[in-house]
C-alpha positions as CSV (number, residue, x, y, z in Angstrom):
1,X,-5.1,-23.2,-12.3
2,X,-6.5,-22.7,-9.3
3,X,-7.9,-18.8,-8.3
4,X,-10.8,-16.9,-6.8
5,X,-13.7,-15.3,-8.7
6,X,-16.4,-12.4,-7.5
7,X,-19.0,-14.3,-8.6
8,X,-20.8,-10.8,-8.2
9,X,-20.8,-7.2,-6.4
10,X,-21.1,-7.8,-2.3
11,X,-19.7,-9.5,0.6
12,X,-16.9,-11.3,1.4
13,X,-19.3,-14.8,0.4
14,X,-19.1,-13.5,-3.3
15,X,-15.3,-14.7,-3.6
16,X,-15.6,-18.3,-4.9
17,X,-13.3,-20.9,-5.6
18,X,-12.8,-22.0,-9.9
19,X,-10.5,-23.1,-12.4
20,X,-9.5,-21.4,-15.2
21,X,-6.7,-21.7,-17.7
22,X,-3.1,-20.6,-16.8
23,X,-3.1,-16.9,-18.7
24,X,0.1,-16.4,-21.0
25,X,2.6,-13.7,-20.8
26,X,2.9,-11.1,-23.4
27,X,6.0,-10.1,-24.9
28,X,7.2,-7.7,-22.1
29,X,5.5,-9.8,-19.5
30,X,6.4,-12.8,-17.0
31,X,4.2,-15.7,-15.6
32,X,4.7,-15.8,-11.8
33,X,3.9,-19.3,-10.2
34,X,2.2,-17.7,-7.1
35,X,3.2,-18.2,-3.5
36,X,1.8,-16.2,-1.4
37,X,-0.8,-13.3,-2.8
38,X,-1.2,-9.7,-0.4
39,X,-4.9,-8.6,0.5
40,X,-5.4,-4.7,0.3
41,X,-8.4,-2.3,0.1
42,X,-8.5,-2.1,-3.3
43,X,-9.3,-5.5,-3.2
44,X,-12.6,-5.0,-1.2
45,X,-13.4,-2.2,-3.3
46,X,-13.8,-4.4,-6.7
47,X,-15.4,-7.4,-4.9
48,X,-17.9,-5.0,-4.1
49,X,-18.0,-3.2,-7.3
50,X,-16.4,0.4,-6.9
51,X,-13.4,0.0,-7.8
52,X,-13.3,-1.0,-11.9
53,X,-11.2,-3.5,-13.3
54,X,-9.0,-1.1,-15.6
55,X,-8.9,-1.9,-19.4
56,X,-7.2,-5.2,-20.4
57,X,-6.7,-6.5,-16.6
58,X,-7.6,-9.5,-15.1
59,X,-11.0,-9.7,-13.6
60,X,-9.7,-11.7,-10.7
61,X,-8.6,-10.0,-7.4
62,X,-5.0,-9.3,-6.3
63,X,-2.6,-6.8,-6.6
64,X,0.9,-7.8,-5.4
65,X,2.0,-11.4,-5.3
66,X,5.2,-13.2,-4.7
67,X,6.5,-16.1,-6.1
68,X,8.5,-18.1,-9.2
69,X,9.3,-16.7,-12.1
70,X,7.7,-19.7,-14.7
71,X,7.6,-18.2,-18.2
72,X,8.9,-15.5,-19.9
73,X,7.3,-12.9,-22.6
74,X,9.4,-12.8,-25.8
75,X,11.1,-9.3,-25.1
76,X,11.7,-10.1,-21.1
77,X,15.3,-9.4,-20.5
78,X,15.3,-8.5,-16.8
79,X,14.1,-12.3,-15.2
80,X,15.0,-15.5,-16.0
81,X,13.1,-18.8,-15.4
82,X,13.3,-19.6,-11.6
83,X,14.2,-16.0,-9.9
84,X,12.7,-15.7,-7.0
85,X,10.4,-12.0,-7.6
86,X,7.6,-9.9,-6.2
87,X,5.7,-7.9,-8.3
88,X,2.8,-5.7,-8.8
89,X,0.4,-6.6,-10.9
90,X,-2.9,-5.5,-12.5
91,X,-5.2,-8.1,-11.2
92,X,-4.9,-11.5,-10.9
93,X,-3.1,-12.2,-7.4
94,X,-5.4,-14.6,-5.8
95,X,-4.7,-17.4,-8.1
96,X,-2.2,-20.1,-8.7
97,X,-0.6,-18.2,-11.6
98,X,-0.8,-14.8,-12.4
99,X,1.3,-12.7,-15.5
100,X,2.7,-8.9,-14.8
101,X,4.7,-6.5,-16.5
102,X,8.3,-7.5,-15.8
103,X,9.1,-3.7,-14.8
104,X,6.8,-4.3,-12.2
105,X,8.7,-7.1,-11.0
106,X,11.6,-7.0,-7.7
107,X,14.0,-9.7,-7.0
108,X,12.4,-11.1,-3.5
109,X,14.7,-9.3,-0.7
110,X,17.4,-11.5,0.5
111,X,16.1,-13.0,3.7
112,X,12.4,-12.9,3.2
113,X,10.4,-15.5,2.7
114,X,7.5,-15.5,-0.5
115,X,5.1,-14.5,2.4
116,X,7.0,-11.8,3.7
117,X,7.6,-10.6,0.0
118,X,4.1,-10.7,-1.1
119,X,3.3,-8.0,1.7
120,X,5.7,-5.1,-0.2
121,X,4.5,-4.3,-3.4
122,X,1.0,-2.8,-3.3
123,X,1.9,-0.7,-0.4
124,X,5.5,0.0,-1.1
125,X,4.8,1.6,-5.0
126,X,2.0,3.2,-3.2
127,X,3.8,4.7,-0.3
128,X,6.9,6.1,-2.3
129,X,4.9,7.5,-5.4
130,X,2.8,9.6,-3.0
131,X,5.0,10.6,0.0
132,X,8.6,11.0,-2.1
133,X,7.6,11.5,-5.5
134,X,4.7,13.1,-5.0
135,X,4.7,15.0,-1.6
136,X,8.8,15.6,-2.3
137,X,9.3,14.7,2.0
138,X,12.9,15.9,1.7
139,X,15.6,14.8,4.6
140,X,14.7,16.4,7.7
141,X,11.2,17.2,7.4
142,X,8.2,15.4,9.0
143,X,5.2,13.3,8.3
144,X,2.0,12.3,10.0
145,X,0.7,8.7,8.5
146,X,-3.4,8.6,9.1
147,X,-4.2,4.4,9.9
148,X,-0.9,4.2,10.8
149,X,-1.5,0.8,11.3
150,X,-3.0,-0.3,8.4
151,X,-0.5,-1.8,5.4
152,X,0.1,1.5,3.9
153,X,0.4,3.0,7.4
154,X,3.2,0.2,8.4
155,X,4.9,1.1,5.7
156,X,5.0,3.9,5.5
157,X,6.2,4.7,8.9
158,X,9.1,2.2,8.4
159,X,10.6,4.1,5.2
160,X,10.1,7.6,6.6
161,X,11.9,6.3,10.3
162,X,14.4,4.2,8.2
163,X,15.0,7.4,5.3
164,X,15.4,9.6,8.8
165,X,12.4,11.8,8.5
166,X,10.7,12.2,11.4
167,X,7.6,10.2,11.4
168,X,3.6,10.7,13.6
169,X,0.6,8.8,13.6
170,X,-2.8,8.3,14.2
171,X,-4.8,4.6,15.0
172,X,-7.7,3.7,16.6
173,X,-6.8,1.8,20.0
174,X,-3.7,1.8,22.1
175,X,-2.6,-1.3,21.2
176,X,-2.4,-0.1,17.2
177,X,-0.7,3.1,18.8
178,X,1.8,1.3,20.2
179,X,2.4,-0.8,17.7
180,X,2.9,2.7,15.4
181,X,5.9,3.7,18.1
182,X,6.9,0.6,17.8
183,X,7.7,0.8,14.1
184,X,9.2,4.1,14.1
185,X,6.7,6.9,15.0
186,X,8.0,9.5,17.2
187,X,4.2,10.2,18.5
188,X,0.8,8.0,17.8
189,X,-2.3,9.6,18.4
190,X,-5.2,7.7,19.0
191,X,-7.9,9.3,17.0
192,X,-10.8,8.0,19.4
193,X,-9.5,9.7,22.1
194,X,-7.6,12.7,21.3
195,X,-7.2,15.5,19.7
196,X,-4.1,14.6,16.6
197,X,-4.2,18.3,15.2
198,X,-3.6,19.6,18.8
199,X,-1.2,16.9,19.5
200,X,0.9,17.7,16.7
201,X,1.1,21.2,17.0
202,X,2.0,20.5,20.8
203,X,5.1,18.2,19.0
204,X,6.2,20.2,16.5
205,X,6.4,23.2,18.6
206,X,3.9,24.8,16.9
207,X,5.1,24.7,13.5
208,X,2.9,21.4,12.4
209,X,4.4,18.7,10.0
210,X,5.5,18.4,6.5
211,X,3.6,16.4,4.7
212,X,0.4,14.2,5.8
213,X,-0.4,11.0,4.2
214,X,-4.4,10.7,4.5
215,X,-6.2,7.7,3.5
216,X,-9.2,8.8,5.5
217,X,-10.7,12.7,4.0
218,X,-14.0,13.5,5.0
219,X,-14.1,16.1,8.3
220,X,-10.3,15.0,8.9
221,X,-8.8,17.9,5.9
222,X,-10.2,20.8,8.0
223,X,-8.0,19.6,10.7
224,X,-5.2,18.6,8.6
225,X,-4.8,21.6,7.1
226,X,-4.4,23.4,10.1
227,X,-2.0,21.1,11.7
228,X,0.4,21.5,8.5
229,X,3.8,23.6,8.3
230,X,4.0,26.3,5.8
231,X,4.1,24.7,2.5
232,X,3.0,21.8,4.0
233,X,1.5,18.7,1.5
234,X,-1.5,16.9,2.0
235,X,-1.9,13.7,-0.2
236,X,-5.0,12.0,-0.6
237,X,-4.8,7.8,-1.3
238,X,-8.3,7.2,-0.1
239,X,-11.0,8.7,1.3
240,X,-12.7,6.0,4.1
241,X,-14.2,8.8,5.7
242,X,-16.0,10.4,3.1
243,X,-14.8,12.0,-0.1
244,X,-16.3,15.4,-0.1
245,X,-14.9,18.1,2.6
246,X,-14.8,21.9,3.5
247,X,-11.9,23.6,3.1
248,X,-10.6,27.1,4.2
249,X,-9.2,28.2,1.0
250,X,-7.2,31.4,2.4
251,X,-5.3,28.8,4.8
252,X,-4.2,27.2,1.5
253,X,-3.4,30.5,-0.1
254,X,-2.0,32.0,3.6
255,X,1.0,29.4,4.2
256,X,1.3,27.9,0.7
257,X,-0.4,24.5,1.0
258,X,-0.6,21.9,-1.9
259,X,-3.7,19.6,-2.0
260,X,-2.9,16.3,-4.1
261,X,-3.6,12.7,-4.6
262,X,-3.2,9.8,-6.8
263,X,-4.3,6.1,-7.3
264,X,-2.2,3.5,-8.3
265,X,-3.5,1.0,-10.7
266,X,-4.6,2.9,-13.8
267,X,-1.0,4.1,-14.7
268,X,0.8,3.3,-16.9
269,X,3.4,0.3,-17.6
270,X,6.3,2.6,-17.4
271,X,5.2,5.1,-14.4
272,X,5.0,1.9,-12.6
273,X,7.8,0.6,-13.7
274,X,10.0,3.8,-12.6
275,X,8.7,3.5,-9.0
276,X,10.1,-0.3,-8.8
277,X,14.0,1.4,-9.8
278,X,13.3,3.6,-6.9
279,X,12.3,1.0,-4.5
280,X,15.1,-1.6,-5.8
281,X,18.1,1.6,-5.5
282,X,16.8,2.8,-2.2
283,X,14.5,0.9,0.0
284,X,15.4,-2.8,-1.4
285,X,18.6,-2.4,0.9
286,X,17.2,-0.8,3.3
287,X,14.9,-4.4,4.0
288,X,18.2,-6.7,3.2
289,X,19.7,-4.4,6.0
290,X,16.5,-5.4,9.0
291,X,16.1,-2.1,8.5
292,X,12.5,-2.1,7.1
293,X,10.6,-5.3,8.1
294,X,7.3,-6.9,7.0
295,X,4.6,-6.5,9.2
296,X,2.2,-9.7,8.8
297,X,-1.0,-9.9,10.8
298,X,-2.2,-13.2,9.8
299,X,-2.5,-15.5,6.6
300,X,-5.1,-17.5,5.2
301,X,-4.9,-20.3,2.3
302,X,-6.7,-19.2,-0.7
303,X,-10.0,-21.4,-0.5
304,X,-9.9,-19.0,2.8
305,X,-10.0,-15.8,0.9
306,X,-13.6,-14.5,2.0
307,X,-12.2,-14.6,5.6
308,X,-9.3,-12.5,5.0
309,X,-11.8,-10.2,3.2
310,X,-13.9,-10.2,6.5
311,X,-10.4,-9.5,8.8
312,X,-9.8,-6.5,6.1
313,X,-12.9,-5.0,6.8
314,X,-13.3,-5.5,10.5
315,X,-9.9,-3.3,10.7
316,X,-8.9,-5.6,13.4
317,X,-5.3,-6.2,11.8
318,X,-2.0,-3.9,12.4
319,X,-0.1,-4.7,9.4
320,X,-1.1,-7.0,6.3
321,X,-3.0,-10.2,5.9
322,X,-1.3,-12.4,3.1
323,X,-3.0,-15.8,1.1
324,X,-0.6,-18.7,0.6
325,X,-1.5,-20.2,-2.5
């Protein structure tokens, strides 16, 4: 098959074309004939060398791929040959065939295309393990997304609007801003400019916002902190702004704040595999319905996949950029 190697830690010019053999499913496990493979951060993280591949995963990049189901694991009972799925998968994506854990696997969403599909996974398991089952948002509370224009960001925006929780934002130009409104956010704040810890306070009437979904950290937790409602959450899935921070540890103690985080890829099988029920009984209809949409910047075909590593880290994007295999 066809994929994409890191030849070695650096720049988007270390992701090189090969061949390798076709891997084979294990027993719980199906072989996807790839379609279309999502690009996320995580991605630029191992093809620079800080993020390690987790025991037992492919070395290749690619998290979340759509496609054909093509061979089954002896114990699959959930797919047959030829469904239509996207999955999330432990490495592998940017390749021509790539196995994953069939509890990781969704039927594709009736109406979407394989590009459209390949755009849900990494940030969908994200968004709902860490702003539902995480964070607990509970009907009629708020949430402020950080890069609300980002993949995560687009997402979740889209399932707090569509779940009816009232949704704010931060991005870095108007444009990105407006796009956040567009999507669902009551408020975007761009973070160049102004002030999102005054501005939300100004929103909420004083009483600040639910939970916070930060992919940033650094200086931003001071601030976030004080723009959070009593018993407020603050979740952590990346710190792009720097991973150490001050904290006032009396406001935590003061209005009962809880400070958490998670990453995604080193658990297990069957935590993963409990996020895709959620997904399937609540936000799968929710896309079926238009509800929830797929928000595709731009795609590239494979050979292409140092570019779309370059428009990842120029932040230029709102939404995700996809390969088509």
């Amino acid at each position: 098959m066809r994929c994409i190697e890191i030849s070695k830690p650096g720049g988007p010019e270390v992701l090189v074309s090969a061949e390798r053999p076709a891997p084979v499913p294990k027993a719980h496990e199906i072989l996807v004939k790839v379609a279309a493979a999502g690009v996320n951060r995580p991605d630029v993280l191992q093809r620079m060398g800080k993020y390690p591949v987790p025991p037992g995963a492919s070395d290749l990049p690619g998290l979340e791929i759509a496609g054909e189901v093509f061979a089954l694991g002896s114990s699959v009972t959930n797919f047959k040959i030829g469904d239509k799925v996207c999955a999330l998968t432990h490495g592998g994506g940017y390749a021509e065939y790539c196995v994953t854990p069939e509890v990781q696997a969704l039927p594709m969403p009736r109406g979407l295309s394989a590009l459209e599909a390949a755009s849900l996974p990494e940030t969908f398991f994200t968004v709902w393990s860490n702003v539902y089952d995480r964070a607990h948002l509970a009907p009629g509370e708020s949430l402020l997304v950080q890069g609300g224009s980002s993949g995560i960001g687009v997402t979740a925006i889209q399932i707090a609007a569509a779940m009816g929780n009232r949704v704010f934002a931060t991005a870095g130009s108007e444009e990105k801003c407006a796009a956040c409104v567009k999507l669902g956010a009551e408020k975007a704040i761009n973070y160049k400019t102004g002030d999102f810890g005054a501005e939300i306070m100004a929103a909420t009437g004083g009483k600040g916002v639910n939970v916070i979904l930060d992919m940033v950290g650094g200086d931003y937790v001071p601030r976030e902190l004080k723009c959070l409602a009593e018993e407020g959450r603050l979740v952590f899935i990346a710190s792009l702004g720097g991973a150490k921070a001050e904290i006032d540890i009396f406001e935590i103690q003061r209005r009962r704040l809880v400070i958490t985080g998670s990453t995604l890829r080193p658990r297990p099988v069957e935590f993963k595999g409990a996020i895709a029920r959620s997904l399937r009984e609540k936000i799968w209809p929710l896309i079926e319905a238009g509800k929830i949409k797929p928000v595709i910047y731009k795609s590239f075909p494979l050979a292409q996949a140092s570019e779309a590593h370059r428009l990842m880290e120029s932040s230029q994007h709102i939404g995700k950029i996809v390969l088509v295999i």
